[in-house]
Structure formats: structure tokens, C-alpha cells
N, C-alpha and C positions, 0 to 999 in steps of 0.2 A: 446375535452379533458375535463375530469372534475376536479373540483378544488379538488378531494379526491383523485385523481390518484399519484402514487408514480411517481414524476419525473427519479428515479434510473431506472425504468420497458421504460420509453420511450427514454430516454437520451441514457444509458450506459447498458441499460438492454441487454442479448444474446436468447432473444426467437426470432422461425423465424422472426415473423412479424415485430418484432422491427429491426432487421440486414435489412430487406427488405427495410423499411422507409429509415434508415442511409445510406445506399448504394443508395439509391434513392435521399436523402437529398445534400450527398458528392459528388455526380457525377454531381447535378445541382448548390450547390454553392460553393464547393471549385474546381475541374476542370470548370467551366461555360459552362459544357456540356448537353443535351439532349441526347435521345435514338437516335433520328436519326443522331447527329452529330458524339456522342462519339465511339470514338475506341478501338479497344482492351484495346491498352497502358490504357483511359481514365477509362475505367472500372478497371484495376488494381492499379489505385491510387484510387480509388472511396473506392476499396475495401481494403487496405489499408491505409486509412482515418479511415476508421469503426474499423478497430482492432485496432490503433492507441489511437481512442476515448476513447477505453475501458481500453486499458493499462495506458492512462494519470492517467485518475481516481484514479487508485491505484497507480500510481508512485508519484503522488501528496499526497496521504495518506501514503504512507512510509517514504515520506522524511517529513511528520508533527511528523510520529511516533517520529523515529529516533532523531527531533530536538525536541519533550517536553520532550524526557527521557532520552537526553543529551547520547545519545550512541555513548560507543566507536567503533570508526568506522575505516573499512580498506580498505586503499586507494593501488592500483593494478596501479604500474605503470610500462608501456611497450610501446615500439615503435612498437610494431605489436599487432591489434586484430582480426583473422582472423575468423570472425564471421558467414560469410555463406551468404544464402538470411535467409531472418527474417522473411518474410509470414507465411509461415506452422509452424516454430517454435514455432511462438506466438501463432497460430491458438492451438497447441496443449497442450502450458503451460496453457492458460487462459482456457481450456477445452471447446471450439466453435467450432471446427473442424466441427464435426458432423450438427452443426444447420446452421454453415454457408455455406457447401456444397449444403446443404437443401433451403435455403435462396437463394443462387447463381441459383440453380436448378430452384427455383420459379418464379425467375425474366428471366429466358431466358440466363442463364448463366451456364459454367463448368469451377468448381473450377482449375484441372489441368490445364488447359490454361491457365489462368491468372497467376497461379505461376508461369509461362515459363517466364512472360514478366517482372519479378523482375530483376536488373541487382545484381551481385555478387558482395559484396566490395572485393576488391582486397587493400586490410587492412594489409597482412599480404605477407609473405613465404613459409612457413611451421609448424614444430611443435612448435617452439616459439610460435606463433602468437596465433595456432589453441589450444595450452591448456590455453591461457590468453582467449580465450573464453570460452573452457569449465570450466574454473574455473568462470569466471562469469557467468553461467548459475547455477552450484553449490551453490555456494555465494548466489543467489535469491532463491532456491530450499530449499535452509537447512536456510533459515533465516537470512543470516550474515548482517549486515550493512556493506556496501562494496559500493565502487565505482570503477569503475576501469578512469584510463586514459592511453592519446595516442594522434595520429598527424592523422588530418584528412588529409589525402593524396589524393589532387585533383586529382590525378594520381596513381592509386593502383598498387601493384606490375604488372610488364608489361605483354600483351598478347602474349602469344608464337603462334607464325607460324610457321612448317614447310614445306620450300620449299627447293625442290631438297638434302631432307635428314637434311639442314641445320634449326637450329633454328635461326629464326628472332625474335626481339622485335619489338612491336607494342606498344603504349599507350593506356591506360585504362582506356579510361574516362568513370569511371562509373559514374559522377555524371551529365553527360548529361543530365539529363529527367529529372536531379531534386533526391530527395530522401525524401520518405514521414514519414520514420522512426522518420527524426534527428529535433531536432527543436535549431535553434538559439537561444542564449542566448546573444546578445551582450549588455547587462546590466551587464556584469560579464568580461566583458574587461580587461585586464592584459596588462601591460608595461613590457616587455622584452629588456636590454639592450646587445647591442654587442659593442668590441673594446675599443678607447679611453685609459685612462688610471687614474691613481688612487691618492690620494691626502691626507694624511695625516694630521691630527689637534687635539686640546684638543677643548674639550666640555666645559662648561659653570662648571660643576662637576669636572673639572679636569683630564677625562676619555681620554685616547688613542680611534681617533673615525679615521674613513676612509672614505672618499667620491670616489665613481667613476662617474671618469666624462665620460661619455659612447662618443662615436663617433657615431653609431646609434642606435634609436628606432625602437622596432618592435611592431607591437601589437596582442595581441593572442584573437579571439574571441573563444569562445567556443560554440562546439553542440553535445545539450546531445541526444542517441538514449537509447528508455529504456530498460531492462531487466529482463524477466518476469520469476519468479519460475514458477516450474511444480508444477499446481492447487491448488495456495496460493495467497495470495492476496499481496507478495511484488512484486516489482517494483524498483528493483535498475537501478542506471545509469551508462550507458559510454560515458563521456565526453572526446573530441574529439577538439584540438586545429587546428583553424586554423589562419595562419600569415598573418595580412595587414599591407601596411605601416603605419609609421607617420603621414606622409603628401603623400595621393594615387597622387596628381598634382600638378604640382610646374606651376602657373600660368607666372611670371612672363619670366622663361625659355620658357616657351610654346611662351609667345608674340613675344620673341624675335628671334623664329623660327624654335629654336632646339626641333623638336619636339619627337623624340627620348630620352634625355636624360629629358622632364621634365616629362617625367612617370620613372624614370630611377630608384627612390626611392622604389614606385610601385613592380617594377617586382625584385629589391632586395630582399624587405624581401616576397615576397609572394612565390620566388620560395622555400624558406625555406617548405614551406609541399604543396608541386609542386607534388613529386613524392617518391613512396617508396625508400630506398636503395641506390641511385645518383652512378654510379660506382667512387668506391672513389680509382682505381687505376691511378688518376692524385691528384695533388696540391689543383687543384678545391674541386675536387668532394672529397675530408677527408672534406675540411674546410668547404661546405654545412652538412656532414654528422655530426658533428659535433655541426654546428648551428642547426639543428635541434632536435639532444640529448639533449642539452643547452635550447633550446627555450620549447620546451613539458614540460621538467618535472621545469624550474621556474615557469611555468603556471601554474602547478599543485599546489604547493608550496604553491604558494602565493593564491592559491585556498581556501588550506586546512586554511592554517592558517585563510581566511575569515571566513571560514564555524566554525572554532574554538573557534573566539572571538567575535562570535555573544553569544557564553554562557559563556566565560570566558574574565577575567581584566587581566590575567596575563601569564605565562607559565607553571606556577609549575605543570599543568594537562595534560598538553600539552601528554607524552609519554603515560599518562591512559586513553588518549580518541583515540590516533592517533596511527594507526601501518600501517606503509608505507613497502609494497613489490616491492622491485626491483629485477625485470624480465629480470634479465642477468644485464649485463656491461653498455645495452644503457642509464640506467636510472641513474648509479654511482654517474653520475656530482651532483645528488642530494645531497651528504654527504656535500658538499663542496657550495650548493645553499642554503640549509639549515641554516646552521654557518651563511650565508653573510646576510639572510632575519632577524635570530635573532640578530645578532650584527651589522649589520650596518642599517638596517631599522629598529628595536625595541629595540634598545639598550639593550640588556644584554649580561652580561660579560661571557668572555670568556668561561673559565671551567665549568659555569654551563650551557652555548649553546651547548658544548659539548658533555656533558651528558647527555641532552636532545635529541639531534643528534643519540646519540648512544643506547638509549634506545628507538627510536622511527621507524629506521628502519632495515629492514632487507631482506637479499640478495642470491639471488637464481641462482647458478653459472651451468649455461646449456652447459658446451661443456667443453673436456679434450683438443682439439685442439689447442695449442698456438699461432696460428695466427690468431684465435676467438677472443684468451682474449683480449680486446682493450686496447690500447697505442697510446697515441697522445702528438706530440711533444710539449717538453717546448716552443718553439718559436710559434708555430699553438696558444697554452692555452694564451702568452703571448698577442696575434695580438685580438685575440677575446676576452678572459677572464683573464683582469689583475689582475681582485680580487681573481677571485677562484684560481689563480695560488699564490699569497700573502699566500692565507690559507692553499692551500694544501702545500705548504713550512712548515708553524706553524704546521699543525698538525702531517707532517711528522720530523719536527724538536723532536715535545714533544713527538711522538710514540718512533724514536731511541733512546731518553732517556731512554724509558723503555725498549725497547731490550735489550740496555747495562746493563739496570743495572741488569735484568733477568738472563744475558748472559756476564757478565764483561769478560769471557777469549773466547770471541770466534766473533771475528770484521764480520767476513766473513758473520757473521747470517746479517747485519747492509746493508751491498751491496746486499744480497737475498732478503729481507722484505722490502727495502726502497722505499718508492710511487713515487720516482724517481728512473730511469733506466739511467745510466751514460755507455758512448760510444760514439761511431763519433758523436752524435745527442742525447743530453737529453731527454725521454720519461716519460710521467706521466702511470704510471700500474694502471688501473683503478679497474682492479679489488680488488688489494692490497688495493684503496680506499676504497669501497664495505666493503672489509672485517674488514679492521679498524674500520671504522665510522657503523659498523654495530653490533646490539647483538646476529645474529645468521645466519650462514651462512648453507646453505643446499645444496645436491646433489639432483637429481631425478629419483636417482635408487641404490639402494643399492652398486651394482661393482661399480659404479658412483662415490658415496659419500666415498668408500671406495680409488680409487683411487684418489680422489681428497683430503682426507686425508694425504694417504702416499706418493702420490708425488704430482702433483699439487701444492699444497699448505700446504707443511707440515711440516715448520718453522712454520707457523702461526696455523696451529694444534698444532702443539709442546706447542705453546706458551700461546695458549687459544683453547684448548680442549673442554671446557663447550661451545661454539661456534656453533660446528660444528654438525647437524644432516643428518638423510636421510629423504625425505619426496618422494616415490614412485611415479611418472605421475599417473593421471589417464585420462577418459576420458568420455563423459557424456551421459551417454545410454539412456535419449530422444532423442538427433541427432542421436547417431551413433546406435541405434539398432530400439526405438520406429518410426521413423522417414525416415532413410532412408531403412529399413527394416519391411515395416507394416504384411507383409504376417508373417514372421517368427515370429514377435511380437504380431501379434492375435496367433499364433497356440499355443508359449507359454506364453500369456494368457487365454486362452483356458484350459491347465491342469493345470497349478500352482497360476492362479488369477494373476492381476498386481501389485502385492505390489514389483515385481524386478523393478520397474520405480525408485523406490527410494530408494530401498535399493536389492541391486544388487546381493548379496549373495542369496538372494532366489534361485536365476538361479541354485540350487545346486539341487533342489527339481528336474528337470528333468532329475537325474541320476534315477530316479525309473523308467523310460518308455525308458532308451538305449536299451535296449532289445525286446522292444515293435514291431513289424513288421511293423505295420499297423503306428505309429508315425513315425519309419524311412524310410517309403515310405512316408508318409506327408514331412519328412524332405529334402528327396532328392527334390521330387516335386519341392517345395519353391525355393531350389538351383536349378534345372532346370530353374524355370520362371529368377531370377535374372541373370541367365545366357544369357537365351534370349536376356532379356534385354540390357546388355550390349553388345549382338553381334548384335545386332539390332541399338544400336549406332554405334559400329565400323560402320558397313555398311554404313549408313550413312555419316558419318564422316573421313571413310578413303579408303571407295571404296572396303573393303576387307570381303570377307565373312567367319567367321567364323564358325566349328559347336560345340553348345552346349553342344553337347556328350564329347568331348574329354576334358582334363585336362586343368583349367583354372591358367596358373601359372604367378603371379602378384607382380610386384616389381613398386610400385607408391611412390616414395620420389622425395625430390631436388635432384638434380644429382649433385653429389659429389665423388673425388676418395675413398674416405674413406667406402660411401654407396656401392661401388664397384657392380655399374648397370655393370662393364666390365668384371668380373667373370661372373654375369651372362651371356652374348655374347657370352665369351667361352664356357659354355657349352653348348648354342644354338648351336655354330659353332659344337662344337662334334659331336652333334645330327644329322646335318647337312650331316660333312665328312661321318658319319656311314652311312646315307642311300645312298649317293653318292656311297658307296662300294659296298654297298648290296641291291640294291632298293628292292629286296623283304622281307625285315627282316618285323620281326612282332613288331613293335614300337606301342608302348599305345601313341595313337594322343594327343598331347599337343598347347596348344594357348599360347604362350608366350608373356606377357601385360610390355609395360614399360609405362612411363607416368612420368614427373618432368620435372620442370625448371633450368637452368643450368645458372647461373649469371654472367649477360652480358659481364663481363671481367674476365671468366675462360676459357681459354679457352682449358686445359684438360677435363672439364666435356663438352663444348661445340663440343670436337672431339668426345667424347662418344657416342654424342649425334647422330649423324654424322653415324656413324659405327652403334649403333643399327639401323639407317634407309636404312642406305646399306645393311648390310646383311638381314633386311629385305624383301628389296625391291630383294635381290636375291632367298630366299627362296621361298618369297609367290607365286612365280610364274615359279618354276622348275617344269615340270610334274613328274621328280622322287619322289618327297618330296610328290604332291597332296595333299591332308586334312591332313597328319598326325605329318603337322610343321607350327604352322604359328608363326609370328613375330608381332605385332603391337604397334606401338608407336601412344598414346594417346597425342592431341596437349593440349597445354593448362592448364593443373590439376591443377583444385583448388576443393574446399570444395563440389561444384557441382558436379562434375564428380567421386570425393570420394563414394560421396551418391550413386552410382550407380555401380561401380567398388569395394568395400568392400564387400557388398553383394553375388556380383556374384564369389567371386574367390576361387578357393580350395586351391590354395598353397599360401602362406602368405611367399615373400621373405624378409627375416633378416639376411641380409648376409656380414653386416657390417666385419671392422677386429677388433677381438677383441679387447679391449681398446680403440673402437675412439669413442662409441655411446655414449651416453650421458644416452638414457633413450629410447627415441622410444616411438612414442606414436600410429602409422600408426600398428604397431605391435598388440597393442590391440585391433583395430576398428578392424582388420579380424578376429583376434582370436573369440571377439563376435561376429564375424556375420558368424561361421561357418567353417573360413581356418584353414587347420594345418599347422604350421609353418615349413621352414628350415631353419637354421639360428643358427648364433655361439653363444659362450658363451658371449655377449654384452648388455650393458645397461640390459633394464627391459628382453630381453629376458630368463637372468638367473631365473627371479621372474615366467617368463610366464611357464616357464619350471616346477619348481617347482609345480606350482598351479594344471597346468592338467596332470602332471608326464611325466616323462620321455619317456614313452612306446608312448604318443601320441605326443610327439615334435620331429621332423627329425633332429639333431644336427652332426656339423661339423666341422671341423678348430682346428685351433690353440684355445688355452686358452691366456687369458692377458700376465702370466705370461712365457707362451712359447714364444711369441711373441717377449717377451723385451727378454729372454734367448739367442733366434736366433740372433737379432739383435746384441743383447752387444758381442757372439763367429764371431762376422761375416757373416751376411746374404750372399746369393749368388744364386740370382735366376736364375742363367745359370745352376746350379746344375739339378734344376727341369724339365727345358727345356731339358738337354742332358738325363735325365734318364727318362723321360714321353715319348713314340711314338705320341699318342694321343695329347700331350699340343703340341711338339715340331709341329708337321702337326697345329695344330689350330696357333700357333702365325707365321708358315711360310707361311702359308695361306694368314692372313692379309698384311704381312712382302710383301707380293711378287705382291701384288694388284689385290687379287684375287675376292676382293671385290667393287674394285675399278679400274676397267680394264682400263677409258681413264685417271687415275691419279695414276699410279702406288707408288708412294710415300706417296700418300695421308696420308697414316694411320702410317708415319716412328716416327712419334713422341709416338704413341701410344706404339709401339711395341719396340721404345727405353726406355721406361720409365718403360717397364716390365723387359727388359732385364737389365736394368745397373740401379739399385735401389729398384725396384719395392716397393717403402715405405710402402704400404698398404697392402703384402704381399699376392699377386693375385697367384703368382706361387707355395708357398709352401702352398697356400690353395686348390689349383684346382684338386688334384686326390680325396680328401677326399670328396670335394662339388659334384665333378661331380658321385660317387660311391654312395654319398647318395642320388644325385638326382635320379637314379637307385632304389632304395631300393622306392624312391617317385611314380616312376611309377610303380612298382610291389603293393606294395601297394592298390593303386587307381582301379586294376584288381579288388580289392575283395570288391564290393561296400558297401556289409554288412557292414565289419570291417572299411571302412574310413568312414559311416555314424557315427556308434559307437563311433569312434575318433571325427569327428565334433562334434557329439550332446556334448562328455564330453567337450571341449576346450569351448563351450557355456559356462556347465553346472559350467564350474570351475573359471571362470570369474571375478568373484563377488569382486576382492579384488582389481581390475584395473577401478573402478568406480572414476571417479574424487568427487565424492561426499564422500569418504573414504579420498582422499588427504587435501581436503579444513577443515573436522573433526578433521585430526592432525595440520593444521596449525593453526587453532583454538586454539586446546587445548594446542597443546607447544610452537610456536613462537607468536601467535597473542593477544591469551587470551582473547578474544570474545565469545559472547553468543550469540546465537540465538535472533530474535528480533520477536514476530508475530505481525503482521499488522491488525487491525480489518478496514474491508472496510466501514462500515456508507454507508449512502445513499445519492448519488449525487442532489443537488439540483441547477440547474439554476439560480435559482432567487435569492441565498442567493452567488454562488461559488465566492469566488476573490474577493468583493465588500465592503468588510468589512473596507478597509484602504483604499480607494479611498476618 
């Protein structure tokens, strides 16, 4: 090397030859491997080491940016980030993809292989999780100064098994092998306190001050993994708590023999972020769920505030530098963390912590479902958190002041609004915290925000109007289109150039070529291979061979009554009785895909679960049915199995009941990669509908307001049973264990819960779903006209870009600017040395 050569070209540089050296370098001194030793796994940290290298560089240079230019920054707090594997992602933000295949290739290496050997964090559930990532990939894409936080969960959401139909849990330990993403931070250590209780005094100033005297200490180490825009040079972070004790060994207990209880401390607080979720249908498992709401976001807090008063003496900037997002209810406790860090650790007074408080965050209400919105007992708040329960009294005392005085003739507003819920058991309504202690409350979907308006929460609309917006899901089309869809994503870059990577609406420009022949045979193609694809997994995976040709129809979410996978069932079973009638009728061959997790103490979605593998396991293997039915349940679905299943599916299920969806965001990933939807008038798919018109959305069901109409005259789904032949045969079907021959009852619960309540209104939706799924299969005959409809549901896309969502929350709740990073060149011999 010579002393003129740019360090940046040897270090950090992405030419083959320099990825070669690095992968060379990282494979012999951070694994201590050689070629002849090293293994797959060791080459996949080698090479992940190397992209690592490169993202440091510039994640080091944004956070210089960001701290000389004093930017206000937004901090993303959430108990899920369900972020994917990070190989190819970063391969394709930092624009290496290409040289490091290249590079991989030179050295006796294929890149696809080693991306197999990435473990998947299991971060997350579902949509919660998975748009607090694609908002952080947005966030680095468009410039924001942003950080997100969360719970490193030694244990990611659990591994589903299916055996004998039934879903089992399994643990998840993805962090076995290690994880070359994240890097420790424990210089940035945080005291977390639980329990104990609290103690009033005057200060030296004569001030009202509070001490808590905790009963125990937890401590939160933090590890940051970075997060690389698509081909810019930021590098934000997601900081990621994890809990250790006080004291990990009580020496003197150990001597004395008890060796059990002197790690006893230990495995206290570390089970705090043990595991995602903990079923919190015991005593236990609220009071973990709990501490870890509690324990993430004071970590966070007492985070920001560092990061804060490294450029400021005082607070009075504090709400023009700081905008905190809370990502649902789990993060609430913050309104109430906040107050206790400014007044009782920084001394300032009350009404203007307040004010500070409520101008600094704000709160993103993701579910209409009422036994979503969390509530946790005064006595639970008491046992853990005697302060926040002190405050949240104050501030619910000084809020009802102002309802009344708002509202002098009318008390009952005072029992609806009040952050306590009074009945056999005091509850704190966290949400009603949220919304107090917050300047701006959002839905994530228009019907959403609309219902959460007018009922939901609409004393507190009433009451602060200027409050309440909609801010649209979106979702972020380097993963879900550039990424897990490369074919379809060269083709259209091919006619339209890539400027849809980042600004999404382009995808409009391919309504000039729906007509094109010769594109909608390129188009189907694509859809053939990814169909492949994924029947080439099932096979694997579940023994069952599917064919390509026929209609790939895909309902992949959590399994929940409200997602109503059991409408769908029914009308498999339909499909089913009818060719049992008629085995030679002419049926369009359909592949019916499910796929979700059913959480471990439901056990309605868990029979769901149960039943779509019985009756598959009856279908797949009747010689009547042959190819023109099959059933498959996907084990396991997470972000991986996404990337492969979006792609491939023609029909896109959205079959929620009206008013329970929130927003959807599984709806958009098919919509861009090709499906047309069925699916009612919920959440985003009223927006999805609008965007590619009506002519190409399959729609069905009840509306919101027919919904509540039926229910408030009397619902009566025996009604629909006695006048359906069809429903009534598919639920005496089940009813009679026809699915379930050596347990004829098996399924009595399911078929009780349709008959005498059916809440989710499965029975007055079933003649309209199953006549439209009809009109699906006639359709799909005229392959012209369903390309035509794919290519538009692409072409019309443009407005479900999470990178349009993160632009408004910008502009109207955050009030953030873009920040650009200029990257400099890395030099070794000067990096880090400067303050040593």
C-alpha cells in the first residue's frame, strides 16, 4: 500500500477487490477462521462483518451530522420492530448488491446461500411491528433524523409447529449464533426502577419534591443495529434494550448453598425481555408484560434526554428538538415517565413539565378492538409503579378540571374521559393517557380515524378536535417490491427507469403498456416463476404438491376471529361439498394458502387453526377433488416467508368484518406485487379500492355502518343458517365431525360461536363472500383481463408507499426536515483517536 492511497478505497471502499480483501480479512480475524476450517455459517458472518464495516462508516457520520446541527430528532418508540433478515436489505440500500455477488463469486462463493444462513429476528407479530420497520427504513430513505427504539427479545416471537393439525410453540432463539448487525453499547447503561414505594419532602427551595424508594433495580444495556436509506449516505439507529440485573450473583447466598436463589436476582430482571408477548392471560404473565412496557420506553427517556443535554442547560427546547411517537398503547407509560424524569430527577415544575410532556409527544392508536386498548390495574400500577400511579392521579385530577369546566352540565363526560376506569377493580386506560399527555392523536386509515373519531374516542374528539388526524399505513417498496420481487422489479425498471424506488407514484407510468401483449405475457411469466416458487416451498415444506396453473388464493395475517381465516374455510368447505356432488363439474383449480400465528392463549384462533388443517388434510387427498382444491397451511410466517408468498398470489384475502381492521398493511404488499383483492369495506382497503377503482377490487360484506345497524335491531345468525342450503350443509358439516371423524365434537365450539353470537358476523357475510368468490373464479378464466387488472393494482400503488406516510408525519405531527449526510472519507489512522 502506498502512503497516497485513499484509506476510504481500502477500508470502506465497495470495488470487488476491496469486498474480496474484507471478506478475507473478517473471516480470518473476527470469526478466527481459515478457508479450510470455516463453514457456511462462518462465511456468513465474514460477510456480514463486511456490509457492517460499510454501514458503521456512515452511521458514524449521521450521528456527527445530526449532533453539530443540533437536529431535531424523532424518536419511534415501540415494543415490536419486525424487521426481517438485514443482509440483502443493506446489500441493496448501500447499492453493493451487484459487486458483492461479484466479490462472493470470486472468492468460491454464492451469495444466495449464505443469505439462507441469516437467522430472522423474531422482533415482532405482525403489522404493528412490520410498519415500525418500514417506517424506519423511510426515516433513513427520505433523510429524517430518527431513531427508533424497542426490547431486544432474547426470545422473538415463538416458532410455530404444526403437528397433527395443532399449532405448537416452540422458542426462538435467534440470537444463538450471535448477531453481527447489533453492536453493544453498554457505556450507555440505564437504571430502571420497579416497586417499593414513594416519599414525600421540601427541598432546600421550599419546593414539593418526591423520592421513590424502589424495591428493585433493573438495568437496561442497550444494542444499536443500523439502518441504511436506499443509496444515501444516512445511517440511522435502532436501539434495542436489553435487561440485566443489579447484582447478576449474590456471593454470599451462593456460599451458603442456596444456589438457586443467589442467581435469583439474575433471572428476575433478565426475564423482563426473555421473550416477546409472555401470555398475559395469568397474574404473572400482565405483571411481566407490563415491566417490560415500563422498562423499554424509561430506557428510552432517560436515553433521549442524554442525547438532549449534551447540547442543551436547560428544557425550554426540549419539545423543538424532541418528537417522540408512540406506536400504540405499549409505549403510553411514557406520558407518565416523562413528568417523573423532569420533576423528580431534574427538578422542574410541574405545569411547565407538563407542557413539555405534551408538546413533545404523540400517539398512534392502531386497533378499534376494545380489548386491544390496554388497561392495567390500579393495584398491578401500585405494586410496580407507585410514582407513575401518584402522577397519573395529578394529571388525571387537573385533566377533570377541565372537562368540567368545558362541560359544567354534563358529569357522565368526567366517568367516560377519566384515566381511571372505576368498577369491581380500578383500571388505568392507557390509551386516554396517550391521548391526554399527547399533541396529536392519529388513526392509520381514514374509516380508521374516522371511527376512532366518532366512537372510539369521541368525548375526547369532542373535546380537542385540533388533535386528531389520519395518517394512511404505508409500506416500503425496497423490501416489498425491489427485494422480494426482483423479476417484476427489473421488468418495471426496464420501461419506466427506477425512480418508483423512492417515489412510488411513478408505478402510474405502466398504465401506458396494460395493453401491450407482449408486457402482459412478460407479466404473467414473472407471476408463473413466483408461483413456482412458492409451490416449490410448500413441497418441501409440507409434502404437498401444488400446480402453478391454477388460482393462487392467499390469506397470510395473525389468526384472529375478527381477520375471519374461518369465513374463509367456509367457503373452501363449499367448494369442497360441490364437488363431492358433482365430481365432474368444471371448477377453475384453486390453491387455497393460509399462513399466521394464533397467540398462545387464544384459543378460538388456535381451533381455527386446527380446522383449516383438518379440512385440509381431508381435501388434499380425496381422489374426487384431485388438483382442482388444495388447502395449505404455511408453518411459521414471518417477514421470510412474506418475501416469497406476496409475490406469488393472485388473490389478495381482506376479509376482515367491517369496522375491526384498523388499516392493513399485508393488503398492500399484494396489491404491489400483482394480487387483486376480495375483501370488504375495512381499514385501508376502502383507500386500496379507491386508488385502482372499483372495476378491479372484488368487494363484499356488510359496510361499518350496516354492521352496527344489524347488531343494535338484533343480530341472529340462525336466520342465515335456516335460509342458506349451502351455509347450513357447510356448518352441519363441521357441527357433525365430518372433519374430524375420531373426535366428533372437536369443532363444537367453533360451530357454537357461529350459531349463538357470531360477533364477527361470519353468517350474514357468507352468501355475499362466497358469490363473489365465484365472480373470482370466472374472472381468472379470461387471463387477458385479470393481467390488465394486476398490472393496474401495481400501476395504482403509488399512494401506499410508506415513504408518503413518514412525509406527513413530518410535515404535520413532527415538523422535521430532512437532514443530508455528506460521507468524507474514512481514515484509520486519524477514526476515534482524537479524545483518547
Amino acid at each position: 500500500m502506498t502512503g497516497h492511497m485513499h484509506v476510504e478505497d481500502d477500508r470502506t471502499g465497495m470495488e470487488v477487490g476491496t469486498l474480496k480483501r474484507a471478506l478475507a480479512d473478517n473471516l480470518y480475524c473476527i470469526q478466527g477462521k481459515d478457508e479450510y476450517f470455516a463453514t457456511a455459517y462462518d462465511y456468513y458472518m465474514a460477510l456480514a462483518y463486511t456490509v457492517r464495516d460499510r454501514l458503521t462508516h456512515r452511521r458514524i457520520k449521521t450521528a456527527q451530522t445530526y449532533f453539530e446541527r443540533d437536529a431535531k430528532m424523532v424518536y419511534y418508540l415501540s415494543a415490536e420492530f419486525l424487521i426481517g433478515r438485514l443482509l440483502i436489505n443493506n446489500l441493496i440500500n448501500l447499492g453493493m448488491y451487484d459487486q458483492m455477488r461479484q466479490a462472493l463469486k470470486e472468492s468460491g462463493l454464492n451469495l444466495d446461500d449464505l443469505l439462507e444462513r441469516e437467522e430472522e429476528p423474531g422482533l415482532g407479530n405482525g403489522g404493528l411491528g412490520r410498519l415500525a420497520a418500514c417506517f424506519l427504513d423511510s426515516m433513513a430513505t427520505l433523510e429524517i433524523p430518527a431513531m427508533g427504539y424497542g426490547i431486544r427479545y432474547e426470545f422473538g416471537i415463538f416458532r410455530q409447529l404444526i403437528a397433527n393439525g395443532w399449532q405448537h410453540e416452540c422458542p426462538d432463539n435467534w440470537l444463538r449464533f450471535g448477531n453481527p448487525w447489533e453492536i453493544a453499547r453498554p457505556d450507555y447503561i440505564v437504571e430502571v426502577k420497579f416497586g417499593g414505594h414513594t416519599e414525600a419532602f421540601t427541598d432546600d427551595e421550599g419546593n414539593y419534591r418526591v423520592h421513590w424508594m424502589a424495591r428493585n433495580t433493573v438495568y437496561g444495556t442497550p444494542y444499536d443495529t443500523p439502518v441504511p436509506g436506499y443509496r444515501n449516505n444516512t445511517v440511522n439507529t435502532l436501539r434495542l434494550w436489553s435487561a440485566r440485573a443489579g447484582e447478576d450473583f449474590n456471593f454470599q447466598v451462593f456460599d451458603a448453598g442456596d444456589y438457586t436463589q443467589a442467581v435469583a436476582e439474575k433471572t428476575f430482571s433478565e426475564n423482563i425481555s426473555k421473550v416477546l408477548y409472555p401470555n398475559d392471560n395469568t397474574p404473572q404473565g400482565k405483571e411481566l408484560r407490563l415491566k417490560q412496557e415500563y422498562f423499554f420506553v424509561s430506557c428510552s427517556l432517560q436515553d433521549i434526554i442524554r442525547l438532549y443535554l449534551r447540547k442543551h442547560d436547560n428544557f425550554d427546547a426540549f419539545p423543538d428538538k424532541v418528537a417522540i411517537q408512540l406506536n400504540d398503547t405499549h409505549p403510553a407509560i411514557g406520558v407518565a415517565e416523562l413528568m417523573r424524569l423532569l420533576i423528580d430527577e431534574h427538578g422542574v415544575e410541574w405545569n411547565y413539565a407538563w407542557d413539555i410532556t405534551r408538546r413533545t409527544f404523540a400517539y398512534t392508536n392502531h386497533t378499534l378492538l376494545a380489548e386491544a386498548l390496554e388497561k392495567w390495574s390500579v393495584n398491578l400500577f401500585r405494586k410496580l409503579l407507585p410514582r407513575h400511579l401518584e402522577i397519573i392521579y395529578e394529571i388525571n385530577y387537573k385533566f377533570l378540571d377541565e372537562v368540567r369546566s368545558k362541560y359544567p352540565d354534563e358529569p357522565e363526560r368526567l366517568a367516560c374521559m377519566s384515566l381511571i376506569q372505576e368498577g369491581h377493580e380500578q383500571m388505568v386506560r392507557m390509551a386516554h393517557l396517550a391521548c391526554v399527555g399527547s399533541h396529536t392523536v392519529n388513526g392509520v386509515a381514514a374509516l380508521h380515524t374516522e371511527l376512532v373519531k366518532q366512537e372510539l374516542m369521541h368525548d375526547f374528539y369532542e373535546m380537542f378536535p385540533e388533535k386528531f388526524q389520519n395518517k394512511t399505513n404505508g409500506i416500503t417498496p425496497r423490501r416489498w417490491l425491489l427485494m422480494s420481487n426482483p423479476a417484476l422489479s427489473s421488468l418495471i425498471t426496464e420501461k419506466i427507469g427506477d425512480s418508483w424506488i423512492t417515489n412510488l407514484d411513478d408505478l402510474r407510468r405502466l398504465e401506458e403498456f396494460v395493453h401491450h401483449a407482449d408486457f402482459q405475457q412478460r407479466w404473467r411469466d414473472i407471476k408463473q416463476f413466483n408461483k413456482q416458487r412458492l409451490a416449490d416451498h410448500i413441497l418441501r415444506n409440507n409434502g404437498i404438491e401444488v400446480s402453478p396453473h391454477s388460482l393462487f388464493d392467499v390469506q397470510i395475517k395473525r389468526i384472529h376471529e375478527y381477520k375471519r381465516q374461518l369465513l374463509n374455510v367456509l367457503h373452501v368447505i363449499t367448494l369442497y361439498h360441490r364437488m363431492k356432488a358433482n365430481p365432474g363439474m368444471d371448477m377453475l383449480p384453486r390453491t387455497v394458502i393460509f399462513g399466521g400465528k394464533a397467540a398462545p392463549g387464544y384459543f378460538m384462533a388456535k381451533m381455527v387453526v386446527k380446522l383449516i388443517n383438518s379440512v385440509a388434510d381431508m381435501v388434499n387427498h380425496d381422489p374426487d377433488v384431485g388438483d382442482r382444491l388444495k388447502v395449505i397451511f404455511l408453518a411459521n410466517y414471518g417477514v421470510a416467508l412474506g418475501e416469497i408468498s406476496y409475490p406469488a398470489a393472485d388473490l389478495s384475502e381482506q376479509i376482515s368484518t367491517a369496522g375491526k381492521e384498523a388499516s392493513g398493511t399485508g393488503n398492500m404488499k399484494f396489491a404491489l406485487n400483482g394480487a387483486l383483492t376480495i375483501g370488504t369495506l375495512d381499514g385501508a382497503n376502502v383507500e386500496i379500492r379507491e386508488e385502482v377503482g372499483a372495476e378491479n377490487f372484488f368487494l363484499f360484506g356488510l359496510t361499518a355502518p350496516e354492521v352496527l345497524e344489524m347488531k343494535a335491531k338484533g343480530y341472529n345468525p340462525q336466520h342465515f343458517y335456516q335460509g342458506d342450503e349451502e351455509l347450513r350443509q357447510v356448518v352441519d358439516s363441521i357441527r357433525s365431525g365430518y372433519f374430524s371423524p375420531k373426535e366428533p365434537d372437536l369443532f363444537r365450539a367453533i360451530v357454537d360461536a357461529l350459531m349463538h353470537g357470531d360477533e364477527y358476523m361470519l353468517m350474514a357475510d357468507y352468501r355475499a363472500y362466497v358469490d363473489c368468490q365465484d365472480r373470482v373464479s370466472q374472472a381468472y378464466r379470461n387471463q387477458d383481463e385479470w393481467t390488465r387488472m394486476s398490472i393496474l393494482n401495481v400501476a395504482r400503488m403509488g399512494k401506499f408507499s410508506s415513504d408518503r406516510t413518514i412525509r406527513e408525519y413530518c410535515n404535520d405531527i413532527w415538523h422535521v426536515q430532512p437532514m443530508s449526510v455528506t460521507l468524507g472519507e474514512y481514515r484509520s489512522e486519524t477514526a476515534g483517536l482524537r479524545r483518547i
